[in-house]
C-alpha positions as CSV (number, residue, x, y, z in Angstrom):
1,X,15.7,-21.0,-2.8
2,X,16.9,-25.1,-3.0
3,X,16.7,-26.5,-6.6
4,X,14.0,-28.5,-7.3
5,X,16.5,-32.0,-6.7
6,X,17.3,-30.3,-3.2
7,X,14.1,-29.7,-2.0
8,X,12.7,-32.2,0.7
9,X,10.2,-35.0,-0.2
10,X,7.7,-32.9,2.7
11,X,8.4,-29.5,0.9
12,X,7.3,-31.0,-3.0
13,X,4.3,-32.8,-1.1
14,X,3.1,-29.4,0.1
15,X,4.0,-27.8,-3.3
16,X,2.3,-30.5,-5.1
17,X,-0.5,-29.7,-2.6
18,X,-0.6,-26.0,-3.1
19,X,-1.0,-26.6,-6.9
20,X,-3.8,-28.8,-6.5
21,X,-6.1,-26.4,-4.4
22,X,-5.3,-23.7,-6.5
23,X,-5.8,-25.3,-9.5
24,X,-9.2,-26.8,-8.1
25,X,-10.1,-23.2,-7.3
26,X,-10.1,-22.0,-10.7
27,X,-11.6,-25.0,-12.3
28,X,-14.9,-24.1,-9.4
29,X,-15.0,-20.8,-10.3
30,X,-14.6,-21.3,-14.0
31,X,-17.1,-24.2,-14.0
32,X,-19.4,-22.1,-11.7
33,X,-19.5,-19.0,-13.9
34,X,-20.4,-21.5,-16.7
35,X,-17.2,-21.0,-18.8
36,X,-15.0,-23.1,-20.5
37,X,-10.9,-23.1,-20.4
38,X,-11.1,-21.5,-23.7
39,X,-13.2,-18.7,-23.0
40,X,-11.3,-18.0,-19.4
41,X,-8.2,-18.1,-21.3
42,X,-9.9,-15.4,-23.4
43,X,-10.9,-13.2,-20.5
44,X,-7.6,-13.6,-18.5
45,X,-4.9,-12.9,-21.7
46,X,-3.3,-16.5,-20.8
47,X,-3.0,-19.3,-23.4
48,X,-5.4,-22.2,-22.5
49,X,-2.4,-24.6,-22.0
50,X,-1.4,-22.6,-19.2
51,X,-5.6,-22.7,-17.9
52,X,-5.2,-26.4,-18.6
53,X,-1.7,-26.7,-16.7
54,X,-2.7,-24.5,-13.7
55,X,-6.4,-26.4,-13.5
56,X,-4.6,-29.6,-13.4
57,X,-2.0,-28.6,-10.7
58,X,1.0,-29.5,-13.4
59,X,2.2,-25.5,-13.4
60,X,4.7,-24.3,-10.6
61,X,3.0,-21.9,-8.5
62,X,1.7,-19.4,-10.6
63,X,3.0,-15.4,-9.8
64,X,1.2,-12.9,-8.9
65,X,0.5,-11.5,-13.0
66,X,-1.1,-15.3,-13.7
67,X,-3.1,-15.1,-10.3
68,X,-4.1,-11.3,-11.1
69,X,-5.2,-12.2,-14.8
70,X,-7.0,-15.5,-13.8
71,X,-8.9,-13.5,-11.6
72,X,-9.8,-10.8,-13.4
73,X,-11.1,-13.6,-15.9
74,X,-13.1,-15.2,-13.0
75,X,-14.7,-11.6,-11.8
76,X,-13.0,-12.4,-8.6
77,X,-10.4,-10.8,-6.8
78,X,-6.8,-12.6,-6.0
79,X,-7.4,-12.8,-2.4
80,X,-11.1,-14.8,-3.1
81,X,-9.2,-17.0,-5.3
82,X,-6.8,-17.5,-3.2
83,X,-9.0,-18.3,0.0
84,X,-10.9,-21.0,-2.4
85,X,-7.5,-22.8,-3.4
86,X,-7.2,-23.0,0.8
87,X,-10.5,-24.5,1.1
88,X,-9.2,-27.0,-1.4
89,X,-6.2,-27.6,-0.8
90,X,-5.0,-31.2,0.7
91,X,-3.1,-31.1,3.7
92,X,-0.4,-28.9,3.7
93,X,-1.0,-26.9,0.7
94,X,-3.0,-24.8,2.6
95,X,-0.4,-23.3,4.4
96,X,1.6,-21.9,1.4
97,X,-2.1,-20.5,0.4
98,X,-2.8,-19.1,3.7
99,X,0.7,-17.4,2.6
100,X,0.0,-16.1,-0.2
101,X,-3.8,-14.9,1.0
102,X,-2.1,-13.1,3.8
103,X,0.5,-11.6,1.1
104,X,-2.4,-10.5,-0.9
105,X,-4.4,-8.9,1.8
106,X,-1.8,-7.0,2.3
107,X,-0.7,-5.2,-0.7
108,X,-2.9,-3.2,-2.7
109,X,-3.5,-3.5,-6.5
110,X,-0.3,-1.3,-7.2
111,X,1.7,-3.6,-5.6
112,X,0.6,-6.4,-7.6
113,X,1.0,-4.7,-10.9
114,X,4.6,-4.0,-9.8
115,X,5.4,-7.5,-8.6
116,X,4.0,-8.7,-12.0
117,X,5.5,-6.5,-13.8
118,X,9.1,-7.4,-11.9
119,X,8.4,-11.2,-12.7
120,X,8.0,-10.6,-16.3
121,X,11.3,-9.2,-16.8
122,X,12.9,-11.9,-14.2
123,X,11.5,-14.1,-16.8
124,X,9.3,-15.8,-14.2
């Protein structure tokens, strides 16, 4: 995977893009379910600088343990999350969501736990 400095100016746009309609996602469904960033960073186990950072689209893309936990937090499952951030998502964002949606879909909750578990001691 390039370095952040080696990455094209069309391939930060879309990640820049990705962030946002995730992080719009999860500020809906928070906001929707009536809860603050506190309280979802209660339900989820995450600190509520990283809720603020993921909301605000300043995180890199979140892995799979963030996405899992912010939606258990949300009472939604990954996939739902995910399909919202697609909805929102400008331009090409949407395309690294539909990714991710399609990943999702795919693998059952097993799966996830592993990859999340596999991140954590990658240290991402």
């Amino acid at each position: 995977m390039p370095s952040r400095r080696d990455r094209s100016p069309e391939d930060a746009a879309e990640d820049s893009a990705y962030r946002a309609g995730i992080g719009k996602a999860i500020q809906r469904l928070r906001l929707d379910a009536g809860r603050t960033r506190e309280s979802l960073a209660h339900r989820s186990g995450l600190s509520e600088n990283t809720v603020t950072q993921i909301e605000e689209g300043l995180m890199e893309e979140p892995g799979w343990q963030t996405l899992r936990d912010l939606a258990r937090g949300l009472d939604v499952e990954v996939p739902e999350l995910i399909q919202r951030g697609i909805e929102l998502a400008p331009g090409e964002g949407g395309d690294l969501l539909r990714q991710r949606e399609s990943e999702a879909r795919d693998i059952d909750i097993e799966e996830v736990r592993a990859r999340a578990e596999a991140e954590e001691r990658e240290g991402g």
